[in-house]
N, C-alpha and C positions, 0 to 999 in steps of 0.2 A: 506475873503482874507487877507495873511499878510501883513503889512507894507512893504515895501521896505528896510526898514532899520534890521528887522527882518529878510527879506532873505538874503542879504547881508552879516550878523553875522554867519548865518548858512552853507552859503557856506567855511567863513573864518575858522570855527570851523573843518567842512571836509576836507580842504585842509591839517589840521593844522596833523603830523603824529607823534608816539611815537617810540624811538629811546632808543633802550637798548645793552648796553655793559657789558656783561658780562663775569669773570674772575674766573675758577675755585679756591678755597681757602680751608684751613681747618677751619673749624668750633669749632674744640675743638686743642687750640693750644699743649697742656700739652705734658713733655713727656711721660708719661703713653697712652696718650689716643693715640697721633703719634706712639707708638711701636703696641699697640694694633692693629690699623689699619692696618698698614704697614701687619702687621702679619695675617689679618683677621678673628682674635678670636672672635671678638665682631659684633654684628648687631643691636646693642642698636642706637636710631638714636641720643642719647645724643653726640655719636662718629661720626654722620655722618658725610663726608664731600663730597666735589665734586672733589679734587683736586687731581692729578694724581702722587700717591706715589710710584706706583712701575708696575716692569713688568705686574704681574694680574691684574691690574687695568689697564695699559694701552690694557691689550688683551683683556679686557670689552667694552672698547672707542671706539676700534677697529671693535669692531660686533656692537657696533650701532650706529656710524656714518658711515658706507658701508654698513648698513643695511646687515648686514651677515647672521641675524636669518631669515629673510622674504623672502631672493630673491628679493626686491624692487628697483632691482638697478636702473631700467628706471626711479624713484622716485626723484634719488641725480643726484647732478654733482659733478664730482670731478674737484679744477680748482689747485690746490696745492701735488703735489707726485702723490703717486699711489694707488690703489684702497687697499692693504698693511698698514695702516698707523703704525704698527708696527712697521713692516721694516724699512719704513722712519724716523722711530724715532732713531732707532740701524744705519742707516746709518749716521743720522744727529750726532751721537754721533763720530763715530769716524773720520768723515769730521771735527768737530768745536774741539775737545779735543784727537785725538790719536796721534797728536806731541809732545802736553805739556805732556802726558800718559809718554811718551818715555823718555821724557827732563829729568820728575820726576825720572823714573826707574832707570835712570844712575847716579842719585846722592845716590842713595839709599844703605846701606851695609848691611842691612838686606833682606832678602827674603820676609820673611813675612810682610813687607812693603810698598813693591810692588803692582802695581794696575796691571794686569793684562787685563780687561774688565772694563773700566769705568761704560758702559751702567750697569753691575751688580753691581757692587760698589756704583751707586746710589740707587740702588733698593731695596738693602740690608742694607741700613742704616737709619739711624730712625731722622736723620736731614733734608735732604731733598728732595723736590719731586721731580719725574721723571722726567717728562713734565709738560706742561700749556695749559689748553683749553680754548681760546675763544669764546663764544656766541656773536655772535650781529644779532641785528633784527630789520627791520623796518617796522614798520605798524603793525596797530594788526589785532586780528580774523575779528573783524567789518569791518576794513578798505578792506578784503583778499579776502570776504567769496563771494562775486559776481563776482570778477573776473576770467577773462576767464586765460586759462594756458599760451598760448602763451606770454599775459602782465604778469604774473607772472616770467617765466622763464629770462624778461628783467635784473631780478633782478639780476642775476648772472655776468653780467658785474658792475653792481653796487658794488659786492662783490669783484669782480678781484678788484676794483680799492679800495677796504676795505683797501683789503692783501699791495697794493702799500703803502698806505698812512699811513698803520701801519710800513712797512718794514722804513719809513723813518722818523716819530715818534719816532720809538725803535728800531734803526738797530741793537741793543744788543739782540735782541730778533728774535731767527731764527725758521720760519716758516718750517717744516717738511709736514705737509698737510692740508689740506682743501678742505671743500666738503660742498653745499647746501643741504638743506633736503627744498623737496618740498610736502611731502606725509602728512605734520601737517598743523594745521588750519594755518601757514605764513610760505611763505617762509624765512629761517634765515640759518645764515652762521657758520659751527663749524669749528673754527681754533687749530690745537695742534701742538706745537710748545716747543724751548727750551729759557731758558732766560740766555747768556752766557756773564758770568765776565771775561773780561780780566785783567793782571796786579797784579794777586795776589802773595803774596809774603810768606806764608804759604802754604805747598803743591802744587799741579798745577799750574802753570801760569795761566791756563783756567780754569775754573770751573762753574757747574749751580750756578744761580744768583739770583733768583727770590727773594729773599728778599731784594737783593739789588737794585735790577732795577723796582721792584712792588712794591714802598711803598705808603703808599696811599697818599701822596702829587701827587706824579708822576701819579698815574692813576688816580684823578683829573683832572689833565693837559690832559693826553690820553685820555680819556672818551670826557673831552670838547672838542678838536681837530679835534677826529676821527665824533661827532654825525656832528661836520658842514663841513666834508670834506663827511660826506655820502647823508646829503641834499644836497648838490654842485651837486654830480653824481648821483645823481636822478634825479634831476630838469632835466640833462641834459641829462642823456642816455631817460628820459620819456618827453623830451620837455614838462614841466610843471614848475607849482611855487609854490611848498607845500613851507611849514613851518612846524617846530618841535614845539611838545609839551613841556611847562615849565618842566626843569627837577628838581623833589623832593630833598629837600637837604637829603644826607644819604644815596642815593640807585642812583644805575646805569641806574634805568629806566625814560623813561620822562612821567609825568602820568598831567593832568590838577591840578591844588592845587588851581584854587578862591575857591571854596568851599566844605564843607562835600559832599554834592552829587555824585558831580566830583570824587573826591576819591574813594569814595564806587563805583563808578562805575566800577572806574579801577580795583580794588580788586575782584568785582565781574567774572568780564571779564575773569580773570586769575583763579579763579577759575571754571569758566566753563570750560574753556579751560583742567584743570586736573581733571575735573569729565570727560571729552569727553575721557581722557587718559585711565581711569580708566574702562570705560565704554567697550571700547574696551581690556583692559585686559582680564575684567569678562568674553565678549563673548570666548576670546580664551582659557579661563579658560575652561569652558563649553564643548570648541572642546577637551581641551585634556582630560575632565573626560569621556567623550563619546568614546573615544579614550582608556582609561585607560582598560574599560571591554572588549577587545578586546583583548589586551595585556595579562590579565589574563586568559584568557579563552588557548590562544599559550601554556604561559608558564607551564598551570595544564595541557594540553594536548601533550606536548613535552615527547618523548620516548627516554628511554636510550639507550646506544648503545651496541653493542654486548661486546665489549671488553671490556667495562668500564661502571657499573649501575653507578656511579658516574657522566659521560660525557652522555649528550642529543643532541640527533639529530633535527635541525632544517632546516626550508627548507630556500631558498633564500628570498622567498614569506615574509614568516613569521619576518624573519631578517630586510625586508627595512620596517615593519609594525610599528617594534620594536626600530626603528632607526629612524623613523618620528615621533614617539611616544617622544621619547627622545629631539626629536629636537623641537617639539612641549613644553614640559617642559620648555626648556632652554628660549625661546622665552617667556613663562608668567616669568620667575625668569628675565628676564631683563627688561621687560615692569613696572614688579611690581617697583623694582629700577629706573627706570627711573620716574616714578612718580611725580610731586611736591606736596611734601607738601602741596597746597593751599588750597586746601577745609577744614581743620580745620582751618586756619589762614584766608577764608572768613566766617567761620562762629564766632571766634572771635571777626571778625571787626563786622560783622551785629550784635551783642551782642553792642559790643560798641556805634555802631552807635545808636540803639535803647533809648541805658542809654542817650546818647547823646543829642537824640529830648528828650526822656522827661524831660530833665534836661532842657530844652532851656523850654515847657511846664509849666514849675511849676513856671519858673523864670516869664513867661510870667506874668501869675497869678499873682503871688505875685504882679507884676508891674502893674496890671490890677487894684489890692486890692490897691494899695497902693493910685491911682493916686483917685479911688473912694474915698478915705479918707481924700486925700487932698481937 
C-alpha cells in the first residue's frame, strides 16, 4: 500500500490541467513566401502556415470548423455568429471598416485608388492577413478520454465566458464566430475573428491590425490572463479546484517542465493525438479508393447521346455516386491538411531523449571510474 503522502501527490498531479492558447501566425514571414501563399502556388511546408491570408483560406476554416465535409454538426456548438463563418467574416468587415471605406473614397481623386470591397482588398494583398484563429483547450487527451458527454459539453459555458474575457483583454480585437469541436480526443474552442486599428493616419482611419495589436509582448500578457480567467470558470461552472500546469517558456502550451520525463511525456501525448488524426485519414482514404472503382466503372460505361458522341448520358443514380465520390475526396485533402506535424517532431524528441539518457549513462560511469580512483 502507498504512503499517504504519495497519494496525496498523485491526486494534486490530476487535478493539476494543461491550458493552451493558441494564435494562427505565418511561419515563413518573407515576402516571397507571403505572395506565394496568398497565391497558393506552393505546398512546400517550408511555406506552411496557419494563418488566415485570404478569402480560400478562410472558405477552408470555414468547412472545418462547421464540420461542412462530415455532416457532424451534432459534434460542434456554435456559441459566436452563425453556422456561415464566412459570411460572418464579410459581415464583420463591413460593420467595423465600411465608414472609414467611405471617409477614404471621398478624399480620393483618382479612381483607381479607391477601395471598393475592403474584405477583397485584404485578400488580395500580400501584407496582410484576412482574419485570426484562435485555439484554446483545456485538458488533454488523458484528462478527456473517461469522461462522459454530458461533463464534456459543461465545457461550452467555459468557452462562452473564454470569448468574454478575451472581448475585454483585446476589445480591439472583434470576434466574428466561434464554435466547440467536441468530436476530437478534447473538447476545445476555435475563435476567428478580426484585429481592428483605429486612428490610423495613412489610408483608413480603420484598418486590420494584427501586428499591431498581436505582438508577442502582448500575447504574453493575453495568454497569462486568459489561462487564469479559464481556471476561474472551470473551477466554477464544475464546482471543483483544479490547477494549471507550469506553463513552458516559448510556447503557448502548459506542459509539466521538473523533469525530462515529464516532457517527453507531453510530446508523446500530442503525438498520439496526430497519429489518432492520421489514422482516421488512412481509413477514409480507403473508403474513397473503394469508392474510386466504382466511379470508373460509371464513367467507361456512360453512353453518348444521340446528338452529340461528344456529350454522355448519365443517370441521377450514377451523378449522386459521383458527387459523394467527390465529396469524399475533399474530406481526405482537408483531413490531410489539418494534420500536426507531431509525429516527426515526437520521433525527434525520442532520438533526443534517448542521446540524452545515455549521455547522463556515460557521465554516470565516468563518475562511477572516477570516484573508484579516488
Amino acid at each position: 500500500m502507498k504512503p499517504q503522502n504519495e497519494i496525496r501527490k498523485e491526486v494534486r498531479f490530476i487535478q493539476k490541467l494543461a491550458y493552451s492558447f493558441h494564435i494562427g501566425n505565418d511561419k515563413n514571414k518573407s515576402k516571397r513566401s507571403r505572395k506565394n501563399i496568398k497565391n497558393g502556388v506552393v505546398a512546400d511546408k517550408v511555406f506552411n502556415n496557419n494563418a488566415i491570408q485570404n478569402a480560400q483560406q478562410l472558405s477552408k476554416v470555414n468547412k472545418h470548423n462547421l464540420r461542412k465535409y462530415d455532416d457532424k454538426v451534432e459534434l460542434i456548438e456554435i456559441i459566436c455568429g452563425t453556422n456561415n463563418l464566412y459570411e460572418d467574416v464579410k459581415k464583420l468587415y463591413v460593420k467595423e471598416f465600411d465608414e472609414a471605406r467611405k471617409e477614404y473614397n471621398e478624399k480620393q481623386t483618382r479612381n483607381d485608388r479607391k477601395i471598393e470591397d475592403y474584405f477583397s482588398h485584404i485578400s488580395n494583398n500580400n501584407k496582410n492577413d484576412l482574419a485570426c484563429e484562435i485555439i484554446i483547450e483545456l485538458g488533454n487527451m488523458e484528462f478527456w478520454k473517461d469522461k462522459e458527454d454530458s461533463y464534456k459539453r459543461k465545457m461550452t459555458e467555459v468557452f462562452k465566458e473564454q470569448i468574454q474575457d478575451l472581448d475585454k483583454i483585446v476589445p480591439s480585437f472583434k470576434v466574428a464566430n466561434a464554435v466547440v469541436h467536441y468530436d476530437e480526443a478534447s473538447p476545445h474552442l476555435h475563435i476567428v475573428g478580426v484585429p481592428v486599428k483605429d486612428g490610423n493616419k495613412n489610408g483608413m482611419k480603420k484598418q486590420v491590425g494584427k501586428s499591431t495589436i498581436f505582438t508577442k509582448e502582448s500575447l504574453r500578457e493575453i495568454q497569462d490572463t486568459m489561462r487564469i480567467y479559464c481556471k476561474e470558470s472551470f473551477n466554477k461552472i464544475y464546482d471543483t479546484n483544479i490547477d494549471l500546469l507550469d506553463k513552458l517558456d516559448g510556447r503557448n502550451d502548459d506542459i509539466p517542465i521538473k523533469n525530462m520525463n515529464k516532457q517527453y511525456n507531453y510530446f508523446k501525448e500530442h503525438a498520439d493525438r496526430s497519429r489518432e488524426r492520421l489514422e482516421r485519414v488512412n481509413s477514409q482514404t480507403k473508403e474513397t479508393l473503394s469508392k474510386s472503382e466504382e466511379v470508373k466503372e460509371i464513367i467507361t460505361n456512360l453512353k453518348p447521346t444521340k446528338i452529340s458522341k461528344n456529350n454522355y448520358v448519365i443517370s441521377e443514380e450514377d451523378k449522386k455516386i459521383i458527387y459523394d465520390f467527390a465529396k469524399k475526396v475533399d474530406i481526405n485533402v482537408e483531413g490531410i491538411k489539418n494534420i500536426d506535424d507531431l509525429t516527426s517532431l515526437m520521433d525527434d524528441f525520442e532520438n533526443n531523449f534517448k542521446n540524452y539518457t545515455n549521455s547522463i549513462d556515460d557521465l554516470q560511469l565516468e563518475l562511477k571510474q572516477k570516484k573508484s580512483k579516488n
